[in-house]
C-alpha positions as CSV (number, residue, x, y, z in Angstrom):
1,X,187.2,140.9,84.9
2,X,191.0,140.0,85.8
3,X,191.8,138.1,88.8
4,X,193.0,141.1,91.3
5,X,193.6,138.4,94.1
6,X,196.1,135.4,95.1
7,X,193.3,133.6,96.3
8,X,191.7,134.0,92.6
9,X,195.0,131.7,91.1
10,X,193.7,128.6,92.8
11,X,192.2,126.2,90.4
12,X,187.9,126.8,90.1
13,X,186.1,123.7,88.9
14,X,183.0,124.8,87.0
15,X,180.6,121.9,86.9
16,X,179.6,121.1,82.9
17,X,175.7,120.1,83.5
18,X,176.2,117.3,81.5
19,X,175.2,114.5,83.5
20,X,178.7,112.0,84.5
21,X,180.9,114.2,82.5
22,X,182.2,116.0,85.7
23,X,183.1,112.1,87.2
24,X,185.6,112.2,84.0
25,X,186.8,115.3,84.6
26,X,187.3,115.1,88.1
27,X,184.6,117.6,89.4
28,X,184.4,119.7,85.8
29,X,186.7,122.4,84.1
30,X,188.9,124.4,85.3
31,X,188.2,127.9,85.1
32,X,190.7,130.2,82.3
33,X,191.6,126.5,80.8
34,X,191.3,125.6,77.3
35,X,189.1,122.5,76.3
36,X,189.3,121.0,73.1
37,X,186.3,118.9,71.9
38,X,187.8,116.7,69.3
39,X,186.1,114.0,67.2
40,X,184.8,113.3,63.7
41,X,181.9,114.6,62.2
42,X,178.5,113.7,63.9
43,X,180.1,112.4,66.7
44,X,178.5,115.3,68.8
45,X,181.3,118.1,69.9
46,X,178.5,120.6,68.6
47,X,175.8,119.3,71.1
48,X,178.4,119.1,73.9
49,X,179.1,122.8,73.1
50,X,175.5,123.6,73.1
51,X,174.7,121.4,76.5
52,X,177.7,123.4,78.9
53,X,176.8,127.0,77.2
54,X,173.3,126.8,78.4
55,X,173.8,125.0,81.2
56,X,176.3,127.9,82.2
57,X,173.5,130.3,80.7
58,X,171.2,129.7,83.1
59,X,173.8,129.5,86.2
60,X,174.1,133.3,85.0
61,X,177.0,132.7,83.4
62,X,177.9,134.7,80.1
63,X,178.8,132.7,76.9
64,X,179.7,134.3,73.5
65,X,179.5,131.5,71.1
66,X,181.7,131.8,67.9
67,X,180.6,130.6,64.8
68,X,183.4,130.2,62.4
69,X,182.6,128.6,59.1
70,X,179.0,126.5,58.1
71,X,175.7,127.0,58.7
72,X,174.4,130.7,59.2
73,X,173.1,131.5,62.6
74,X,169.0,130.9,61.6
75,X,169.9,127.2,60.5
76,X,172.1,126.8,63.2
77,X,169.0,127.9,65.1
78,X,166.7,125.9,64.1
79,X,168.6,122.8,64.6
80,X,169.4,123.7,68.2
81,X,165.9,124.6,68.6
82,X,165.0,120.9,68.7
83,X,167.0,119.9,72.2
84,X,165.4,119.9,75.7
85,X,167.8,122.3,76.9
86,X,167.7,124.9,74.8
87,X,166.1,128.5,75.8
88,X,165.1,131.2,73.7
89,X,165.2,133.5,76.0
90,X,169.4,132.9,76.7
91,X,169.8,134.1,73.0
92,X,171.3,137.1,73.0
93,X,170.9,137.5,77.0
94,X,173.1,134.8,78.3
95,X,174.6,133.8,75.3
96,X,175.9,135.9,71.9
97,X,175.9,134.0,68.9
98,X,178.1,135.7,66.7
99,X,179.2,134.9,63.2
100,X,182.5,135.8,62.4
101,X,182.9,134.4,58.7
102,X,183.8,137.4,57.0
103,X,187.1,137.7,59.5
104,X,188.4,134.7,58.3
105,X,190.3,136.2,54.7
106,X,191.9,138.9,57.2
107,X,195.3,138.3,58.7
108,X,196.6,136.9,61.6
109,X,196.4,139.5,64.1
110,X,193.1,140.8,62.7
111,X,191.6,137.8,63.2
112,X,192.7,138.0,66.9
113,X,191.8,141.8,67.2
114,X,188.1,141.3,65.8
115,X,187.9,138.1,68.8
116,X,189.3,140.4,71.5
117,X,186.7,143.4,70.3
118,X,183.7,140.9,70.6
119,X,184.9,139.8,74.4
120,X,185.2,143.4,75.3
121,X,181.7,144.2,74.5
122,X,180.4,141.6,77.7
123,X,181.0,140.3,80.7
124,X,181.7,136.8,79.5
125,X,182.8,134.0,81.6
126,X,183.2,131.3,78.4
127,X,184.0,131.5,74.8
128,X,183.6,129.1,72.3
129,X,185.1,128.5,68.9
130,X,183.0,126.3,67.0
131,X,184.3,124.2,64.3
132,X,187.9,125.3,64.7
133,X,189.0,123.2,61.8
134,X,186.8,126.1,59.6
135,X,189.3,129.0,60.9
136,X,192.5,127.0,60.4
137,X,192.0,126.4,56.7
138,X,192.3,129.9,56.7
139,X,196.2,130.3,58.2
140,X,199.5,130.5,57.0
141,X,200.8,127.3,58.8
142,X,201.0,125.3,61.7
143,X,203.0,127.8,63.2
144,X,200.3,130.3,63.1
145,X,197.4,128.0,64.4
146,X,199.7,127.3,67.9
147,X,200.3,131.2,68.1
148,X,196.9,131.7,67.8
149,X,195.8,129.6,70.5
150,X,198.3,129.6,73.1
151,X,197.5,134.0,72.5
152,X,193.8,133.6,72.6
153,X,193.6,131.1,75.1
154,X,196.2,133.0,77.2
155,X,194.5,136.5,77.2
156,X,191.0,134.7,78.2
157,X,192.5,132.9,81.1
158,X,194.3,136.2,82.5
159,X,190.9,137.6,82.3
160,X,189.0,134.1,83.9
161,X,187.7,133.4,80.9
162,X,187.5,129.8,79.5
163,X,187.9,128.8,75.9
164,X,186.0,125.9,74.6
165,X,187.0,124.9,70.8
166,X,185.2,122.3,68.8
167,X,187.5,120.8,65.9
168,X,186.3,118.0,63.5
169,X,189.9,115.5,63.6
170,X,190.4,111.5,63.3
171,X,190.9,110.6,67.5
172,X,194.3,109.3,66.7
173,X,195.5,112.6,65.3
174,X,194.7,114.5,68.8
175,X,197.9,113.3,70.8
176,X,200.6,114.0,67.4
177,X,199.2,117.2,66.4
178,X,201.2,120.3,68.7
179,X,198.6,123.2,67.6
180,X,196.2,121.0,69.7
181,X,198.3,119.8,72.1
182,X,198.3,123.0,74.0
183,X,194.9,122.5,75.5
184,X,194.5,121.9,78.8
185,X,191.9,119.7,78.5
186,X,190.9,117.5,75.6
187,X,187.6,115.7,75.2
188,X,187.7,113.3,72.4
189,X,184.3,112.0,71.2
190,X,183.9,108.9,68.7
191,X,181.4,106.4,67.7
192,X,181.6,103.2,65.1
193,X,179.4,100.2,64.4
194,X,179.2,96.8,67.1
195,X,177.1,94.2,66.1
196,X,175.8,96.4,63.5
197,X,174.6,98.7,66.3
198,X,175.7,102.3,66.5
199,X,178.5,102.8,70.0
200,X,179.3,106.6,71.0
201,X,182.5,106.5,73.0
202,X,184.0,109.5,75.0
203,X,187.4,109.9,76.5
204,X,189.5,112.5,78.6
205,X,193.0,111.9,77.3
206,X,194.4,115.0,78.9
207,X,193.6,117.3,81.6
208,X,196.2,119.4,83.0
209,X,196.8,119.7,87.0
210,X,194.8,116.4,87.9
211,X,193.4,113.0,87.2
212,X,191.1,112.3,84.8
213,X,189.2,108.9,84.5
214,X,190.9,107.0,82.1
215,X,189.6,104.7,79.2
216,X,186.8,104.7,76.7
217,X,183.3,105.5,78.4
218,X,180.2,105.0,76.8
219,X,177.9,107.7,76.2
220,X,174.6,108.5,74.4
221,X,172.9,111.5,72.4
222,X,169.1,112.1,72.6
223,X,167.0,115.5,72.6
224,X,167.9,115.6,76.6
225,X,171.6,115.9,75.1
226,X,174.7,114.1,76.4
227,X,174.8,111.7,78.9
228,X,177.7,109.7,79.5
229,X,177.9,106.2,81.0
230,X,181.1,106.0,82.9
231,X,182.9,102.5,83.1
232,X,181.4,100.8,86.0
233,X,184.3,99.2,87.2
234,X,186.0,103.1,87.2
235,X,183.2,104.3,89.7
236,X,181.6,101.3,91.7
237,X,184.2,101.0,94.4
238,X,183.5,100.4,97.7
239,X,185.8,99.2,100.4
240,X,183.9,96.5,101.9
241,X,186.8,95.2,103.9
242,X,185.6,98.3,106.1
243,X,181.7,97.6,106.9
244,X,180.5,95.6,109.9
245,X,179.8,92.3,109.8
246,X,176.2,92.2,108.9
247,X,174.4,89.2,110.4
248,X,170.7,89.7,109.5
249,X,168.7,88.2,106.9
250,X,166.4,88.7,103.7
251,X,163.6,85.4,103.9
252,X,162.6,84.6,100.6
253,X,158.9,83.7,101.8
254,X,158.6,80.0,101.0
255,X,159.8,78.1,103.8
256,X,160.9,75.2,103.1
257,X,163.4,77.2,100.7
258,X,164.3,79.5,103.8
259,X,165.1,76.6,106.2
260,X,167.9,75.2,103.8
261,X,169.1,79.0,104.1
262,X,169.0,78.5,107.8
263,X,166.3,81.6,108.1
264,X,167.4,83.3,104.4
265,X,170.4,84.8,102.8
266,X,172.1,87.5,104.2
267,X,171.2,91.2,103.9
268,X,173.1,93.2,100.7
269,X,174.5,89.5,99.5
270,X,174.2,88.5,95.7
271,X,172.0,85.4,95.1
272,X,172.3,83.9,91.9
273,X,169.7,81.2,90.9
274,X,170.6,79.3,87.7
275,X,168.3,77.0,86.0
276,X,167.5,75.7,82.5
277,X,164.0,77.1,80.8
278,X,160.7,76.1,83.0
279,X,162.6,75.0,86.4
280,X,160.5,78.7,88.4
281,X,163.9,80.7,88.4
282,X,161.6,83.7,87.9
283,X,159.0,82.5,90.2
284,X,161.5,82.1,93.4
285,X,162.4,86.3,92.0
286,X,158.9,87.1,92.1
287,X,158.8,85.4,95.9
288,X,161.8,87.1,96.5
289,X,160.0,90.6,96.0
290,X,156.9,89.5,97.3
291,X,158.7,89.2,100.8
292,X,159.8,92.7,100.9
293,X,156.8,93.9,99.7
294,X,155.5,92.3,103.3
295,X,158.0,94.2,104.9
296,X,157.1,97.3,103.1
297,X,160.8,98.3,101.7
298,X,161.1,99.2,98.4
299,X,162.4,96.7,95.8
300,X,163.4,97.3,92.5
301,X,163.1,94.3,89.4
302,X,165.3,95.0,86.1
303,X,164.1,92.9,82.9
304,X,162.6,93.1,79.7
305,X,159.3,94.1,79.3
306,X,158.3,90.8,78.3
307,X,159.0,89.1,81.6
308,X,158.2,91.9,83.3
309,X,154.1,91.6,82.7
310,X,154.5,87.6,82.7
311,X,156.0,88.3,86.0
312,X,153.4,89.8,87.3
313,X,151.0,87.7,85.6
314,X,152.7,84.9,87.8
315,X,152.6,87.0,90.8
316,X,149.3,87.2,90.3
317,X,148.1,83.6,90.2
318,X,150.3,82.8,93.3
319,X,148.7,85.4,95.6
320,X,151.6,87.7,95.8
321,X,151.3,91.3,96.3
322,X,153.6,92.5,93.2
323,X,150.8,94.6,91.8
324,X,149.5,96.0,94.5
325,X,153.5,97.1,95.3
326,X,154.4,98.5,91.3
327,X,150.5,100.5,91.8
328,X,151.8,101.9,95.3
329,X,155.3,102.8,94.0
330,X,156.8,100.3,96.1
331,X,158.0,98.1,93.4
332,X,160.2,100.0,90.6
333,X,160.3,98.0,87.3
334,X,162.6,99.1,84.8
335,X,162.2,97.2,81.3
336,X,165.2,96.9,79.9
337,X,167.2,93.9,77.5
338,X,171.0,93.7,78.5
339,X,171.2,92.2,75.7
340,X,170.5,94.6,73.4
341,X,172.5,97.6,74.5
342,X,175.9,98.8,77.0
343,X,176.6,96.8,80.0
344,X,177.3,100.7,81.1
345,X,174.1,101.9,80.5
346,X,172.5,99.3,81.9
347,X,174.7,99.7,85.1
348,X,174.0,103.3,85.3
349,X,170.1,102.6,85.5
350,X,170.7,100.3,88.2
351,X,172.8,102.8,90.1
352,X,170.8,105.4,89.1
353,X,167.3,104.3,90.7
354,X,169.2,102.5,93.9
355,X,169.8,106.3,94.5
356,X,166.6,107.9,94.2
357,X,164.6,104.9,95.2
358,X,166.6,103.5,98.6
359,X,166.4,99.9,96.9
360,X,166.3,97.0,99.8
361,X,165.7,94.2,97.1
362,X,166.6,94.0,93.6
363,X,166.0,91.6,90.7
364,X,168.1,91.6,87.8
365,X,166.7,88.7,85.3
366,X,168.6,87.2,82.7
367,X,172.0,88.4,83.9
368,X,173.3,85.3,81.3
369,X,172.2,88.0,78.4
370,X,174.8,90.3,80.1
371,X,177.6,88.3,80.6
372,X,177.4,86.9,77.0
373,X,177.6,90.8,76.1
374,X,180.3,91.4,78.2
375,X,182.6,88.5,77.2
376,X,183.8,90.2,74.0
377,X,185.7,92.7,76.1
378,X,186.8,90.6,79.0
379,X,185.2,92.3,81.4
380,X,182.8,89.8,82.8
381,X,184.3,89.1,86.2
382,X,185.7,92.7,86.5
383,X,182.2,94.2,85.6
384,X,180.6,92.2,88.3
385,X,182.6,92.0,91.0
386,X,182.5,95.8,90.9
387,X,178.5,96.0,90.6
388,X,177.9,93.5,93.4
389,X,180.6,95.2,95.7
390,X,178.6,98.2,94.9
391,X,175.2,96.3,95.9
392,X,176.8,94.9,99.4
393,X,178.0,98.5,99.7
394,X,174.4,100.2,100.0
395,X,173.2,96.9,101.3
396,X,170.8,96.4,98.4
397,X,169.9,92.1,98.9
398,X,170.1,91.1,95.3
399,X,168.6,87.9,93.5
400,X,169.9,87.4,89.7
401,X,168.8,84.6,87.2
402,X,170.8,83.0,84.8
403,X,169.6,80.9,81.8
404,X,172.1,77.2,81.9
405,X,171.2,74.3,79.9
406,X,168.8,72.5,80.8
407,X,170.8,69.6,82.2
408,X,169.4,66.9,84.5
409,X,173.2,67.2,86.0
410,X,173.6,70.7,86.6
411,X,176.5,71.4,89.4
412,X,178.3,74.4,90.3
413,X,181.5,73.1,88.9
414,X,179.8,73.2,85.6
415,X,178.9,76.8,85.7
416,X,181.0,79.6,83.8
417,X,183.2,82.2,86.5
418,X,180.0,84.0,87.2
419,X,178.5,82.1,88.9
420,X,181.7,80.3,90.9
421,X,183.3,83.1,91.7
422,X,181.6,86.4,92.0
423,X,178.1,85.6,93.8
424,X,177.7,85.1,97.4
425,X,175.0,82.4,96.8
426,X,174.6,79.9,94.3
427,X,170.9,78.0,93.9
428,X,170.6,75.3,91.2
429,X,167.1,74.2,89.6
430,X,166.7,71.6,87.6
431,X,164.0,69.2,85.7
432,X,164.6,65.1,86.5
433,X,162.1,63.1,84.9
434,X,161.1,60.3,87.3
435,X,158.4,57.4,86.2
436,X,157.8,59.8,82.9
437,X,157.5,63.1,84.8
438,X,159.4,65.7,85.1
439,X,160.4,67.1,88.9
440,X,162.1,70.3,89.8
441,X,165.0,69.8,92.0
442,X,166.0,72.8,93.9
443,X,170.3,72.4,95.8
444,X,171.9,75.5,97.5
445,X,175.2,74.8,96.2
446,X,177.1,77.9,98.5
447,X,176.8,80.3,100.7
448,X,179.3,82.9,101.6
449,X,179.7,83.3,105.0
450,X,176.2,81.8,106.1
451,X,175.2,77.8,106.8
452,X,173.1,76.4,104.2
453,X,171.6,72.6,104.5
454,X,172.9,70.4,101.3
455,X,169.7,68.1,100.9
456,X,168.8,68.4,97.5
457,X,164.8,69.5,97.4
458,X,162.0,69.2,95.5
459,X,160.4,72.9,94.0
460,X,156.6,72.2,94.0
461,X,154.3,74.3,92.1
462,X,150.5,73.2,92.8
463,X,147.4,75.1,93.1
464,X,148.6,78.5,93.1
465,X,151.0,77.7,95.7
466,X,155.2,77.4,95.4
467,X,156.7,75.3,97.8
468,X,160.1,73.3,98.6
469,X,160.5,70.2,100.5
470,X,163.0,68.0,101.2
471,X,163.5,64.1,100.9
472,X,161.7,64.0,98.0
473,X,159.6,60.5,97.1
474,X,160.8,58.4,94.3
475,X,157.5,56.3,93.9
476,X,154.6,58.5,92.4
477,X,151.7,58.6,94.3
478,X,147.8,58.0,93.4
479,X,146.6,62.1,92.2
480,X,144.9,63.8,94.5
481,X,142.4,66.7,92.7
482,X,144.5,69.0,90.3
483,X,147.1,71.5,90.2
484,X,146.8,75.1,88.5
485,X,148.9,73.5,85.5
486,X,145.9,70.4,85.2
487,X,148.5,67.8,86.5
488,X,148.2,65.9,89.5
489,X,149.8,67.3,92.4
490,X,152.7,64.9,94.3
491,X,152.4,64.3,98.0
492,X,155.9,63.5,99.8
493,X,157.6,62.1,103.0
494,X,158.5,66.0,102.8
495,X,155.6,67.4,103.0
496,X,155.8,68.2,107.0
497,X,158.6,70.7,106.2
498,X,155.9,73.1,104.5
499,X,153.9,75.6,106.2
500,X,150.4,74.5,107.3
């Protein structure tokens, strides 16, 4: 199985099947090399193991897996037996479990002779040592753990083999200890307790002959496996310096709103519409979707699942189409609380179903849950600026809301960095109370490259209907019949701006 060729000494990336690792790692490992899966115990080296070997299993790749000290094979089994990936059938076909306990009491070169005898007997492409730290309780020194590496892993990769080894150590121990610092890889895995909620964490501190993604990375661990969460500011780049001026626009489908926008905002722009509780931030979303829907593109609404059915309730009792579009698979609703998880995570579903989907609109509610959630780190502006470049990049027009105080006051210079600094459009709502009622005010503070009118509106919301109109009255008119909240509705000097 030795490389006979020149050709054969150029570095092969073998993809892990563990879905984002291979971003980390730059495409995957390199064939012959030696990983090390380092990490504390439970942190999940064992699964990672398990996840490549049968991924490579069923590519028809041959894995002998090398059990060194714990379990016996049948528990080790039966534990396994409970992930998504595993196969029966690659036991003993694709992949040899062997148990090589009783060579650990032998010497040094015994130990090596039994390995080599097992690799001989198949036509493996992988080896893996699992729980390394079980063998090297059972040598001389240090001295004999690096030899017996650097002449294992050396004789594999002569042969194309690679050599994964899964040892239990504190992450901080991996860079000073030389017996491990021969790998050529090193996957460090750790997890510890944030806001009393449990945070895996995976990092590539070293991989030899190219460039790794550096930092901490989020990842998580269910029956599926592994599935990391890369940084998003690490993978969201887009040059948008290089993409056409883009001149055509997304209506939001109440006009009076859409003639202060001078027609709507501009396609794959960030809007961001702030407003205290009750001033119809989630009501202008739910237009905001409804007006794709018309168009027939797909649009795409992130939020708990709490708003997400009062959403549509409201969709409902306004006449817009949002059913109708979720039933069709036009509209993809993905509950989810940023508040209560990764801003990673909740990143990667976005990315993930703008991929599969071919989002035009999206709705991210509540973005205020994230930022608060990302101000720990200091990532907030970072974060963002990366996932709306990322938006403008596949064009995807986005509309988030953010939670203020509800202050009869509310200006842009008042708003935290979000807002001033990373959307391209910034709409303000608020509740004034005039003659003992209260009146939603609706301003486009900014657009980014785009007109926008400054006459501060009125946001009506009256039999079913949402509309916006300008010059508002101060005198309250005599009630004419009821609106679908059983309060008079208000007639203005405005009221020629809405549609008939």
């Amino acid at each position: 199985m030795a490389w006979s060729s020149q050709r054969s000494w150029q570095a092969q990336l073998v993809p892990t099947g563990v879905p984002n690792l291979d971003r980390l790692l730059g495409g995957g490992l390199t064939r012959g090399s030696l990983t090390l899966l380092a990490g504390g115990p439970g942190t999940g080296k064992t699964v990672l193991a398990e996840q490549m070997a049968f991924h490579w299993a069923a590519q028809g790749l041959n894995v002998l897996w090398l059990v060194m000290l714990g379990e016996p094979n049948e528990k080790f089994l039966v534990h396994l037996s409970q992930m998504a990936f595993y196969d029966r059938r690659q036991i003993g076909a694709g992949i040899q479990l062997i148990n090589l306990t009783r060579y650990l009491r032998q010497g040094f070169e015994d130990k090596l002779a039994a390995i080599r005898e097992t690799i001989r007997s198949g036509a493996y492409s992988f080896v893996v040592i699992d729980g390394f730290q079980g063998l090297r309780g059972f040598m001389a020194d240090e001295r004999e753990v690096r030899l017996f590496l650097s002449e294992l892993s050396s004789e594999l990769a002569l042969m194309g083999i690679s050599l994964i080894v899964t040892a239990d150590t504190v992450p901080s121990d991996v860079a000073s200890d030389p017996a491990l610092a021969i790998a050529d890889a090193i996957i460090v895995l750790s997890q510890a307790l944030q806001s009393g909620k449990a945070h895996r964490e995976i990092q590539v501190p070293k991989l030899r002959g190219r460039g790794a993604i550096a930092g901490a990375h989020t990842f998580t661990i269910d029956s599926a496996g592994l599935h990391v969460y890369p940084r998003l500011e690490t993978i969201a780049t887009f040059d948008t310096s290089a993409m056409p001026a883009i001149i055509e626009r997304r209506a939001f489908g109440v006009p009076g709103l859409d003639r202060l926008l001078s027609g709507g905002v501009l396609k794959g722009s960030t809007t961001l519409v702030v407003g205290g509780p009750g001033t119809g931030k989630s009501l202008l979303a739910a237009h905001f979707l409804a007006a794709d829907e018309r168009e027939g593109e797909q649009s795409f609404l992130m939020c708990s699942l709490e708003e997400s059915t009062r959403l549509l309730a409201r969709a409902d009792a306004f006449g817009l189409p949002l059913r109708a579009a979720f039933a069709a698979g036009r509209l993809t609703m993905v509950p989810y609380d940023p508040a209560a998880s990764d801003p990673d995570i909740y990143a990667g579903r976005i990315l993930d179903t703008i991929a599969e989907r071919r989002v035009c609109r999206l709705v991210l509610e509540n973005i205020d849950a994230l930022e608060c959630l990302l101000s720990p780190s200091g990532r907030t502006l970072d974060y963002l600026a990366a996932l709306f470049r990322y938006l403008q990049g596949q064009q995807v027009t986005t509309l988030c809301t953010f939670e203020a105080p509800a202050l009869p006051n509310l200006s842009a210079s008042a708003l935290p960095p979000i807002a001033a600094q990373v959307a391209d459009n910034l709409i303000l709502l608020r509740l004034v109370q005039v003659n003992g009622r209260l009146r939603r005010l609706l301003e486009v503070a900014k657009t980014r490259h785009s007109y926008h009118s400054t006459v501060v509106a009125e946001m009506l919301l009256e039999e079913g209907r949402l509309s916006v109109v300008a010059q508002p009255r101060i005198k309250e008119p005599e009630p004419k019949g009821e609106t679908m909240y059983g309060v008079p509705p208000l007639q203005h000097e405005g009221e020629r701006l809405r549609a008939p």
